[in-house]
C-alpha positions in Angstrom: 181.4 274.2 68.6 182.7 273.3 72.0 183.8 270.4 70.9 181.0 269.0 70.4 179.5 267.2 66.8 176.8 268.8 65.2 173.5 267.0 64.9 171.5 269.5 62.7 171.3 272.5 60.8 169.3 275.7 61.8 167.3 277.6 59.5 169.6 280.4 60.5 173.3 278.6 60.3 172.7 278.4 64.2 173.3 274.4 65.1 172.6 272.4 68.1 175.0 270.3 69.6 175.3 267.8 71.8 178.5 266.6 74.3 180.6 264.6 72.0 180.9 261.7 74.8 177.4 261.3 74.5 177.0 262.0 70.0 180.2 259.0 70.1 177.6 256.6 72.1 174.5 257.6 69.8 177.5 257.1 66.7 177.9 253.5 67.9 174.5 252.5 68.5 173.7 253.2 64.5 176.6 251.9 62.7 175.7 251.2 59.5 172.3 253.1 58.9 173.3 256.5 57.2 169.7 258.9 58.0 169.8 262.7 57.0 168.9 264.8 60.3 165.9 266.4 60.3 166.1 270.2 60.5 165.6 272.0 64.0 165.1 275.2 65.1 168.4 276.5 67.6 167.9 276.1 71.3 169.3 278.5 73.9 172.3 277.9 75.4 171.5 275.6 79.4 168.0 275.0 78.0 167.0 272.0 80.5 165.2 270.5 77.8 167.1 269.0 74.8 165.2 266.4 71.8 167.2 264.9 69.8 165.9 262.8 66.5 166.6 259.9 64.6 165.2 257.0 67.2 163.6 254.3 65.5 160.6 252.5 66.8 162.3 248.5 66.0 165.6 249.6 67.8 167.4 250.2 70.8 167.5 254.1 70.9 168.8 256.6 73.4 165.9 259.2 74.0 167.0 262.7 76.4 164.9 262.9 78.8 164.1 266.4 80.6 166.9 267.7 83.3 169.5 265.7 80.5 169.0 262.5 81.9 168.7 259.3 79.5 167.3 256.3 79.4 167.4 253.5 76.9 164.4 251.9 75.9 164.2 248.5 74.3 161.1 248.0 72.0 159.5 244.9 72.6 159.1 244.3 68.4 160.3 241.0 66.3 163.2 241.5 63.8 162.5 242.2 60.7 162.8 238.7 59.8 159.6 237.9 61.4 157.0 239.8 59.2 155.0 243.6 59.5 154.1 244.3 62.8 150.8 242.4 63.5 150.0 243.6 67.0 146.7 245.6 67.2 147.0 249.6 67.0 146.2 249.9 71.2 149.5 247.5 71.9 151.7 249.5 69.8 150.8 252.6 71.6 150.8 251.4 74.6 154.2 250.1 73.9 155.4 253.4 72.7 154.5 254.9 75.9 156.2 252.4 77.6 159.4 253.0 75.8 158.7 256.8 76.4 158.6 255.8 80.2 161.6 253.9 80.0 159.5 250.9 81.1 159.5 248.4 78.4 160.3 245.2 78.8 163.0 243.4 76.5 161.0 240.5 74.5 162.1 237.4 73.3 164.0 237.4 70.6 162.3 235.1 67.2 165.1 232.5 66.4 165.3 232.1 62.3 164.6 228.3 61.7 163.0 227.4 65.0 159.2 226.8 64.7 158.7 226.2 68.0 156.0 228.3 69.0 156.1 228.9 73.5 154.0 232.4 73.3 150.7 232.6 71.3 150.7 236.3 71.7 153.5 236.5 69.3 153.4 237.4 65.9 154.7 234.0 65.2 151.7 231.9 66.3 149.6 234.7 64.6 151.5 234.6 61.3 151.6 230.4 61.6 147.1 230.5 62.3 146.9 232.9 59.3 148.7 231.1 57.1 147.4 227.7 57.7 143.7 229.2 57.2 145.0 230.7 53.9 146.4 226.9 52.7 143.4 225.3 53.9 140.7 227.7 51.8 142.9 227.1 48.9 142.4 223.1 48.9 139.5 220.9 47.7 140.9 217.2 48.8 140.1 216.5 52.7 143.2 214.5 52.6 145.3 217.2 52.4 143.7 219.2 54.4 144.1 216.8 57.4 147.7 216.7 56.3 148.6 219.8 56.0 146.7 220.6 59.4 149.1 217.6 61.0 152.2 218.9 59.5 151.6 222.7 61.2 150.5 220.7 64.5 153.8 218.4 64.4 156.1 221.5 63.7 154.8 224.2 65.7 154.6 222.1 68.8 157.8 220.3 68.3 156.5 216.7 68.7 158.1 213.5 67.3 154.6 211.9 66.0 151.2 212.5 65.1 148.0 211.1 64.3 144.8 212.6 62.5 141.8 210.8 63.3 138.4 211.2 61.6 135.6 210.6 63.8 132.8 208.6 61.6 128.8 209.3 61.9 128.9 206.4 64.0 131.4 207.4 66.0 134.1 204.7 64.8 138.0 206.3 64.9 139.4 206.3 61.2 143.0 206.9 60.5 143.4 209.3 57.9 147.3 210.8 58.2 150.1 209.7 60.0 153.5 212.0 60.4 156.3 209.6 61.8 154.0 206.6 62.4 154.3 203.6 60.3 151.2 201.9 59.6 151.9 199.3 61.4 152.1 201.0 64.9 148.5 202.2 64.0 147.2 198.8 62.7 144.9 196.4 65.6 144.1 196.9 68.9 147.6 197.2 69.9 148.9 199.8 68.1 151.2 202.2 69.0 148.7 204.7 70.4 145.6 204.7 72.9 142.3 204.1 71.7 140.9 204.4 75.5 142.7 207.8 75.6 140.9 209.0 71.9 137.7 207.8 73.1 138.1 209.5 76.2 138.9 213.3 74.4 136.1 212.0 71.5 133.5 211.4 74.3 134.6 214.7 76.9 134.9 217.3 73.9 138.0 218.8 76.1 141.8 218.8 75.0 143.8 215.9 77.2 147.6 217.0 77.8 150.0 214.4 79.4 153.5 214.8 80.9 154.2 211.6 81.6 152.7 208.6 79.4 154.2 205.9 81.7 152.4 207.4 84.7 148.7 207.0 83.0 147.8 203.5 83.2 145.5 203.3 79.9 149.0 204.5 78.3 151.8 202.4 80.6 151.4 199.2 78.4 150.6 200.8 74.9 153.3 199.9 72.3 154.8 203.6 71.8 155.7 204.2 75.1 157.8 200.5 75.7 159.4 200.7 72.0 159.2 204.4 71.0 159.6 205.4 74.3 157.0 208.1 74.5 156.9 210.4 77.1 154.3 213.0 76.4 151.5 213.2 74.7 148.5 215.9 73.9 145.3 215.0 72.0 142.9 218.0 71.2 139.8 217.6 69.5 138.5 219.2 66.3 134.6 220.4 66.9 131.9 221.0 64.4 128.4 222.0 65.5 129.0 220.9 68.8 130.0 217.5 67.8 133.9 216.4 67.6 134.5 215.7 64.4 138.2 215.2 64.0 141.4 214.7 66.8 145.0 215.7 66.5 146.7 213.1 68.4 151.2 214.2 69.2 153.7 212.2 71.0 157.1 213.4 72.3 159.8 211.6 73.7 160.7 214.3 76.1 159.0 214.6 79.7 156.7 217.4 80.0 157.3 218.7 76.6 153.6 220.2 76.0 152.1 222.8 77.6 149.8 224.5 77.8 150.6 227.4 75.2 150.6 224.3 73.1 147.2 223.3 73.6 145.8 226.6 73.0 148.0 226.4 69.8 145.9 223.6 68.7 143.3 224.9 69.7 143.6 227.8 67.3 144.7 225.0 64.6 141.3 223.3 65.0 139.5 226.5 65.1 140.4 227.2 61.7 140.3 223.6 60.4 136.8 222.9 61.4 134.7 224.6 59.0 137.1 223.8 55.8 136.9 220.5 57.0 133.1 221.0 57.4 132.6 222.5 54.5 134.5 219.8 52.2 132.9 217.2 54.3 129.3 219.0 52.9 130.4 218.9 49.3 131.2 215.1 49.9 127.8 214.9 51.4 126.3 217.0 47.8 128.2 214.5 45.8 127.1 211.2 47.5 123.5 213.1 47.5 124.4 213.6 43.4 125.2 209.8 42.8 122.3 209.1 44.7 119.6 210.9 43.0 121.6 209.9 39.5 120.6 206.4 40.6 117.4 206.7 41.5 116.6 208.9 38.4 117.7 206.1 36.1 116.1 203.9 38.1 113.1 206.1 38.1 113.3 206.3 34.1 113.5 202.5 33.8 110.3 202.2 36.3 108.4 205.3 33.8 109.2 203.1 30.6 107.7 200.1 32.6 105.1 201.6 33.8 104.2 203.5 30.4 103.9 200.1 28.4 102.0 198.6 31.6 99.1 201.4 31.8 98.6 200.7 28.2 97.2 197.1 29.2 94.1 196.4 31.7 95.4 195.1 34.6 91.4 194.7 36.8 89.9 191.3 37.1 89.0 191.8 33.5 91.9 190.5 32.4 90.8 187.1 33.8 90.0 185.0 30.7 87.7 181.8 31.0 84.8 180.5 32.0 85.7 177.4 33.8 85.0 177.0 37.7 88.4 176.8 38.3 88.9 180.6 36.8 85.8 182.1 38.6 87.4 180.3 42.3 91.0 182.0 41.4 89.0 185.7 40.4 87.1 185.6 44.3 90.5 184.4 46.2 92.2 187.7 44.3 89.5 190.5 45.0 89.8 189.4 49.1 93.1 189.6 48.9 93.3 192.4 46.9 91.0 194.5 49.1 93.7 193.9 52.2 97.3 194.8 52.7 98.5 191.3 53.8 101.5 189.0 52.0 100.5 187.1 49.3 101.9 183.7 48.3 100.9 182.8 44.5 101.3 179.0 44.3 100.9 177.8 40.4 103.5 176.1 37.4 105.2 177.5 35.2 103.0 180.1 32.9 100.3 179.8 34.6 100.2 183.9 34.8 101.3 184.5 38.4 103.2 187.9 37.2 100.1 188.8 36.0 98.2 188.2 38.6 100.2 189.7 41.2 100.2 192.5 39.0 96.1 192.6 39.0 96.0 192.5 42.9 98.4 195.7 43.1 96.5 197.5 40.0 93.2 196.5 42.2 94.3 197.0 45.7 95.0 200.5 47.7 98.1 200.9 46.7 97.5 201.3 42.7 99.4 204.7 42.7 102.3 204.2 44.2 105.1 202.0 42.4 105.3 198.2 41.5 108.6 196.4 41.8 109.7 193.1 40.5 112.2 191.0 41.5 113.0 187.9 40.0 115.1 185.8 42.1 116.7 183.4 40.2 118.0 186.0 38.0 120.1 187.6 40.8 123.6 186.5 41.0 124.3 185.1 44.2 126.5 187.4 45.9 124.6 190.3 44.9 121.0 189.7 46.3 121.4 191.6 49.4 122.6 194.8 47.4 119.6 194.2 44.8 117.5 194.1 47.4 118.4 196.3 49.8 121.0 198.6 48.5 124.5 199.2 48.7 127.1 202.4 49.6 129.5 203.9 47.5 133.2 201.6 48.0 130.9 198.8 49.9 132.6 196.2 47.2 134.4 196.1 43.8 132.3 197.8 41.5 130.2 200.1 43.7 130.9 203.3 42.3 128.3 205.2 43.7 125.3 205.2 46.4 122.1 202.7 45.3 119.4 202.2 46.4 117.7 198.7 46.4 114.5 197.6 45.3 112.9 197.3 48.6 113.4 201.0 48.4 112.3 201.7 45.4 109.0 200.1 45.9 108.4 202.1 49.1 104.7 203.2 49.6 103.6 200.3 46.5 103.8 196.8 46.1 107.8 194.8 46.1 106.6 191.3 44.1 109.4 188.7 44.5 109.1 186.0 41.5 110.2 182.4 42.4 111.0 183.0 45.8 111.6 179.6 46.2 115.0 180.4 44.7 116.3 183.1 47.4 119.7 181.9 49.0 119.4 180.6 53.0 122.2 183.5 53.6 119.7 185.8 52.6 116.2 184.6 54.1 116.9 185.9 57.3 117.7 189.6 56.3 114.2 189.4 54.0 112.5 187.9 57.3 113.7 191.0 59.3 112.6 193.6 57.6 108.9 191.3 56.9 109.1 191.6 60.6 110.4 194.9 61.3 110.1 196.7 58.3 113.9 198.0 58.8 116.8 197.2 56.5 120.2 198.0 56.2 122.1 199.0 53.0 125.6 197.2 52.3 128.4 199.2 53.9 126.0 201.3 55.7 125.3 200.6 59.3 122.3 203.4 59.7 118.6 201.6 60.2 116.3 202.6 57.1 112.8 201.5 57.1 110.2 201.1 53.9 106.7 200.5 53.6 105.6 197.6 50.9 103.6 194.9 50.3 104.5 191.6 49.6 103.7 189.5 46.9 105.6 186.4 46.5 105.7 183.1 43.4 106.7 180.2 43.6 106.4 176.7 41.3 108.0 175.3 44.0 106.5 173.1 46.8 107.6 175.4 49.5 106.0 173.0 52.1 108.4 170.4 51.4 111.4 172.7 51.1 110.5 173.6 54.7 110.7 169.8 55.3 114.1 169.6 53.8 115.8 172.6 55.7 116.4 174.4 52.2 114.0 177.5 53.0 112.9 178.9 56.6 109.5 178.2 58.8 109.2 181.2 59.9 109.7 183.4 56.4 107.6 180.6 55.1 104.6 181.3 57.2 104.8 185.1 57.0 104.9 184.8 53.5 102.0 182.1 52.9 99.6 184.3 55.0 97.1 184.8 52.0 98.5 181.1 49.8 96.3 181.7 46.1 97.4 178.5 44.4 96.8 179.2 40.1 95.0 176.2 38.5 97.2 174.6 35.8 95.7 174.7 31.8 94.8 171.1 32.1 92.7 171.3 34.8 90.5 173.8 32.8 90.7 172.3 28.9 87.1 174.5 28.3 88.9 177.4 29.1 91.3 177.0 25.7 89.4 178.2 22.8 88.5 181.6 25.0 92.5 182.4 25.6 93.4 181.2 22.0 90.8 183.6 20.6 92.3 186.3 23.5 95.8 186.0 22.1 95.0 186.4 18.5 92.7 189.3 19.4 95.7 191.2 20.4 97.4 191.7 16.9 96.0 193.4 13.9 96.6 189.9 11.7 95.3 187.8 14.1 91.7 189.4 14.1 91.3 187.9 11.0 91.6 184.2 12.3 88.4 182.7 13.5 88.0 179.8 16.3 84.9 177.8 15.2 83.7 176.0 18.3 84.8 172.6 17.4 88.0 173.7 18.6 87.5 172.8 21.9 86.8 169.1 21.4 89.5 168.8 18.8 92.0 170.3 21.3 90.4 167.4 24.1 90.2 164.7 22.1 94.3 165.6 21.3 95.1 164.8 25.1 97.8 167.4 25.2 99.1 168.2 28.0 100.2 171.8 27.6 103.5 171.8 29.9 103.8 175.6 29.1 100.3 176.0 30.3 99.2 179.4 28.6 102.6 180.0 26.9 101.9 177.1 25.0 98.5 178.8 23.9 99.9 182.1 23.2 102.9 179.9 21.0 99.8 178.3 18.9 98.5 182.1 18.3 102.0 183.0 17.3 102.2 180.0 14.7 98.4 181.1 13.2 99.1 184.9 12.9 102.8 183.7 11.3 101.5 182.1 8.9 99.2 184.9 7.5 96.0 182.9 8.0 92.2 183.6 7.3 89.3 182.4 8.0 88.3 179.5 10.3 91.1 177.2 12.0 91.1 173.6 11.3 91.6 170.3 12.6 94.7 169.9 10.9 96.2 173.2 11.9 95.8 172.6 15.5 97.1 168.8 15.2 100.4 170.4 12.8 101.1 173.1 14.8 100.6 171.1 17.7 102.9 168.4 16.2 99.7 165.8 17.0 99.4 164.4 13.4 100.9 161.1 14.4 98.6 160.7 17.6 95.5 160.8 14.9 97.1 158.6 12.0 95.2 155.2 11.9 96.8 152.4 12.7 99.2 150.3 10.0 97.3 147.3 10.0 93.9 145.5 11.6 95.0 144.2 14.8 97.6 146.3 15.5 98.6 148.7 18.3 100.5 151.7 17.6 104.6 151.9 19.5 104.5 152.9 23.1 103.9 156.9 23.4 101.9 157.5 19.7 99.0 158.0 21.4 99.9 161.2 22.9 101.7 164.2 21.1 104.9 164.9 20.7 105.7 167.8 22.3 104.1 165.8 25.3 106.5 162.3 24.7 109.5 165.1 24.2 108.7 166.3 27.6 108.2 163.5 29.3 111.0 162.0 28.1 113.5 165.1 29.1 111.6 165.5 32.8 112.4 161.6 33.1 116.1 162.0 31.9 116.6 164.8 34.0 115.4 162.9 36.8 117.7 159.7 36.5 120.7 162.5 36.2 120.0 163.9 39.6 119.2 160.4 41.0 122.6 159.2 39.6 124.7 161.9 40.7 123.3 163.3 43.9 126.0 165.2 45.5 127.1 167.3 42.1 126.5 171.1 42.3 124.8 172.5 39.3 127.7 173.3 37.0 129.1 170.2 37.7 125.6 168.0 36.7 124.9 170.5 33.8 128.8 169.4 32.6 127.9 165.8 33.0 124.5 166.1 30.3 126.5 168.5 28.4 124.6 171.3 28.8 125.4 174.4 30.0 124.3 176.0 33.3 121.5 177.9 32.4 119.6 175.9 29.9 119.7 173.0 32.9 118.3 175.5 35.4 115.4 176.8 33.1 115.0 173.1 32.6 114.6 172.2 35.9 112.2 175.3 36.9 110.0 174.1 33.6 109.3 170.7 35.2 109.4 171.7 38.8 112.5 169.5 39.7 114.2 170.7 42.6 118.0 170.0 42.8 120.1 170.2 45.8 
C-alpha cells in the first residue's frame, strides 16, 4: 500500500490511498469523532485529481484541491453551543463557496456565559430578539413586560443601570422598572438621571448615545454621574403609531462603552416590544372602557327606574293646583322660562314644591327627551362633590375602583337641577362657575378637557343675596345662576288655595276618594291661623292622617282642629274676664315651632364661632337632625 493508510474500500478490493504524512495530519485534526468512510470507486495511479471525504461543514477541514495542493478552510459557524444555524439559506452557500475557495474568513468565536452582544448579525442577537418576542407574547401584566424588556436591554448591552419610562397621554415621564437604581436616585427633580436628556429623545423620536456624560452639560451636574460616576449613557425610544410610547434609559460606568451595534440592539428590542406593549396597553383601554360603561349602565338603570315612576305622573302646568293669584303669577313666570334654555333660580321655603317645579319646566321645555338629573347638595359629603359632580378616574382616591362618570355628564343633552344650592362648598363654586361659563369640566385624576351640554336649574331657601353680602357664596356664580330668579309663594300667602290641594292629595289614593272637603273647610282652616311651616307637606301630612284613619264622608271641624292639634286654640276661655296664657291663641304645632326656631336662634347667638358638630353637641342633638332643623326654618349658620 506504499506505505500509505487506507481511506476507503472499492467495490472491487481496489483502495485509494493517500501519503501517510498527509492521512497522520487529517488523523489529528479528528481526534475523537470515529465516521465510517464512505465507499469510492479506485482512482488511477498519478491521477492529478484526488477527493477525499469526511469534511464537516462546523469544522476546520483539509479539502485536496486539484494539482494536490491543500488548503484549509475555516467555516465561519458558532459552536454548537450557540443553537441550529440561523443564517438564511443564500449565506450558508455563499459561505460554502467561500470555504471551497479557500477564502473564508475565521469568525468570532461565541464565549459561553458572556451576553455581551458586539455583532447583530450573529446568531446571538438573533436567538436573544426571538426569544424576547416569544416571553413577551406569553405575558398579560405590562409590568413585566417592561421588566423583562429592561433585563434583556441591561444584559445584552452590558450596562450597570437602567430605567423604563412610560410616556403618559399627556406626555408626563412615569417610572415603571428600575434595574440597579434605587428609588431614591429616581425620586424629584434631582434624581440620578436626566429628565432634559428623556425629554429630548421623547420629543426627537431618535435614539441618543453618549460616550461621555461629564462632557454633556444637561448631564455634568446630574446626581449619577458625581456619585455613581456614570460615564455613558444610551436612551432609545419605544414607538407606537408614530408616537413614542415608552424609553429604555442605560448607564455605564465605562467611557465609550455603547455603540452603535448597541443601539441598533435596542432598536430591535423596541421593535418587538412595541405592539405587546400596545396591545396590553389596548386591553387596558377595553377594561377601563368595561368599568366605564358598567357605571354608566347602573347609572343608566337607576335613571330608567326614576324615570319609569316619573312618566307615570303629569309633569305640564296641570300639575299646578290653586286658584289663588299668587299660583296663576308662579304658572306665567314658568311657561317663559320654560319656553327658553337659560338658568333658572327657584327662590321658595321649604315644601313649597320647587323639585316639582323644576321638574315641570324640563317636562315643558325643549329638552323633555333627553335626561333629568338631580343633585341635592347638602346631601353630598364634602370631599366628594367635585367627583359627584363631575366624575372621577379609576385610582384618583381611596375607593375609586373604577372609571365614573359625574352627574354633569349624565345629564348631558337634558336638564342638571342642583337642589339647595345655597349649600355647595366655596372650594367648589368656582369649578361649577367654569363649566357655567365654559361648558368644560375636568374629571378627578384626569387632566383631558370634556365638555357637556345642560341646563341649569338651581333651589335654594336660602337668601342667596345676603350670602353674597357675607362672602359665603360667589357674585359672579350668583348672577349666572339668578338669570331667570322664579321665587315660589309660601302656603300662607295663599290660605284659599288649601281646600283645592287637600282635596288633590286625597284624590291620589283609592281610600282617600272616599273623604269629602265640604267648603267650610276653608274658613275653618283661616279662622285656625296656622301657619303651616311645612307649607304643602303639612297639607299632604293632614291627607295622610284622614286616609289613616279609614274615614268617610265629609270632614269636620273637629278633625281638622285634632289633627291639626288646634283644639286648645278654640276651647273657650276658663272664666268671664279672663285671657287665655301667652301662645293659646295659635296652634301647637305653630307655638312648637316657634319655640324651636327661637331656641335655635339663641344657640347660634350664644356660641358663634362653633362648627356644626360642635353646636349640635352643645343642644345634644346630633348633626343631622340640627341641620334639617336649620334648613326647615331657614337659619343660616356659619
Amino acid at each position: 500500500m506504499d506505505g500509505g493508510r487506507a481511506l476507503g474500500r472499492a467495490g472491487g478490493g481496489g483502495v485509494a490511498r493517500l501519503g501517510a504524512r498527509r492521512a497522520r495530519g487529517h488523523a489529528a485534526r479528528r481526534p475523537r469523532r470515529a465516521c465510517r468512510a464512505p465507499r469510492i470507486r479506485p482512482l488511477p495511479a498519478g491521477h492529478p485529481a484526488r477527493r477525499a471525504a469526511c469534511a464537516s461543514r462546523r469544522t476546520r477541514g483539509c479539502v485536496p484541491l486539484a494539482g494536490g495542493g491543500a488548503a484549509r478552510a475555516r467555516h465561519r459557524a458558532q459552536p454548537p453551543r450557540c443553537g441550529p444555524d440561523l443564517r438564511p439559506p443564500a449565506e450558508r452557500s455563499a459561505l460554502r463557496r467561500a470555504a471551497a475557495r479557500g477564502r473564508a474568513r475565521r469568525p468570532r468565536p461565541c464565549v459561553a456565559g458572556r451576553t455581551h452582544v458586539t455583532d447583530l448579525t450573529s446568531a446571538h442577537a438573533v436567538q436573544l430578539v426571538e426569544a424576547l418576542r416569544d416571553v413577551l407574547c406569553q405575558v398579560a401584566d405590562p409590568r413585566v413586560v417592561l421588566a423583562v424588556v429592561l433585563r434583556h436591554a441591561v444584559q445584552a448591552s452590558g450596562a450597570d443601570r437602567g430605567l423604563f419610562v412610560e410616556v403618559a397621554e399627556g406626555g408626563a415621564l412615569e417610572f415603571r422598572v428600575l434595574s440597579g437604581f434605587r428609588e431614591k436616585h429616581v425620586e424629584g427633580d434631582g434624581g440620578a438621571y436626566s429628565r432634559n436628556l428623556l425629554a429630548r429623545v421623547q420629543r426627537t423620536g431618535r435614539p441618543l448615545r453618549l460616550d461621555h456624560a461629564a462632557d454633556d452639560p444637561e448631564l455634568a451636574t446630574a446626581h449619577s454621574v458625581r456619585a455613581l460616576r456614570t460615564a455613558a449613557v444610551l436612551c432609545v425610544p419605544i414607538r407606537d403609531g408614530g408616537r413614542v410610547v415608552a424609553l429604555v434609559y442605560l448607564e455605564s460606568r465605562r467611557v465609550g462603552h455603547f455603540r452603535e451595534s448597541h443601539v441598533e440592539l435596542l432598536g430591535a428590542l423596541a421593535a418587538v416590544a412595541a405592539p405587546v406593549l400596545a396591545a396590553l396597553r389596548a386591553g387596558d383601554d377595553v377594561l377601563r372602557e368595561r368599568d366605564r360603561l358598567r357605571s354608566a349602565e347602573a347609572h343608566l338603570r337607576e335613571e330608567a327606574e326614576e324615570s319609569r315612576a316619573l312618566l307615570a305622573r303629569d309633569w305640564s302646568f296641570g300639575r299646578f293646583v290653586g286658584r289663588s293669584a299668587a299660583v296663576r303669577e308662579l304658572e306665567s313666570a314658568a311657561r317663559r322660562a320654560a319656553a327658553t334654555d337659560y338658568p333658572v333660580l327657584l327662590l321658595g321655603e321649604p315644601g313649597t314644591g320647587k323639585s316639582i317645579l323644576a321638574r315641570i319646566l324640563h317636562s315643558c321645555g325643549p329638552r323633555a327627551r333627553r335626561p333629568f338629573v338631580t343633585v341635592f347638595c347638602p346631601s353630598l359629603e364634602r370631599g366628594m362633590v367635585e367627583a359627584e359632580l363631575f366624575g372621577h378616574r379609576r385610582g384618583a382616591f381611596t375607593g375609586a375602583v373604577s372609571d365614573r362618570i359625574g352627574r354633569v355628564q349624565a345629564a348631558d343633552g337634558g336638564t342638571l337641577f342642583l337642589d339647595e344650592i345655597g349649600e355647595l362648598p366655596p372650594e367648589i363654586q368656582p369649578k361649577l362657575l367654569r363649566f357655567l361659563q365654559e361648558r368644560t369640566f375636568e374629571r378627578v385624576g384626569d387632566p383631558a378637557e370634556r365638555t357637556a351640554d345642560v341646563r341649569i336649574v338651581a333651589a335654594t331657601n336660602r337668601d342667596l343675596a345676603h350670602e353674597v353680602q357675607q362672602g359665603r357664596f360667589r357674585r359672579d356664580l350668583f348672577d349666572r345662576l339668578n338669570f331667570l330668579p322664579i321665587r315660589v309663594p309660601p302656603l300662607r300667602e295663599r290660605a284659599e288655595d288649601i281646600p283645592v290641594l287637600l282635596r288633590h292629595c286625597l284624590d291620589r289614593t283609592d281610600s282617600g276618594r272616599w273623604i269629602e272637603v265640604p267648603p267650610e273647610v276653608g274658613a275653618w282652616l283661616e279662622g285656625l291661623e296656622f301657619s303651616w311651616p311645612g307649607n304643602v307637606r303639612h297639607v299632604e301630612q293632614l291627607a295622610a292622617r284622614l286616609t289613616a284613619e279609614g274615614r268617610r264622608g265629609p270632614v269636620t271641624r273637629d278633625d281638622v282642629e285634632r289633627l291639626l292639634g288646634a283644639r286648645d286654640a278654640l276651647a273657650p276661655p276658663n272664666a268671664p274676664g279672663t285671657r287665655p296664657a301667652p301662645g293659646l291663641e295659635v296652634g301647637l304645632p305653630s307655638l312648637l315651632a316657634d319655640a324651636e326656631r327661637s331656641w335655635l336662634e339663641e344657640a347660634l347667638t350664644r356660641y358663634p364661632g362653633l362648627t356644626r358638630a360642635e353646636l349640635a353637641a352643645r343642644l345634644r342633638i346630633s348633626e343631622s337632625a340640627l341641620y334639617k332643623k336649620l334648613r326647615r326654618y331657614g337659619i343660616t349658620a356659619d
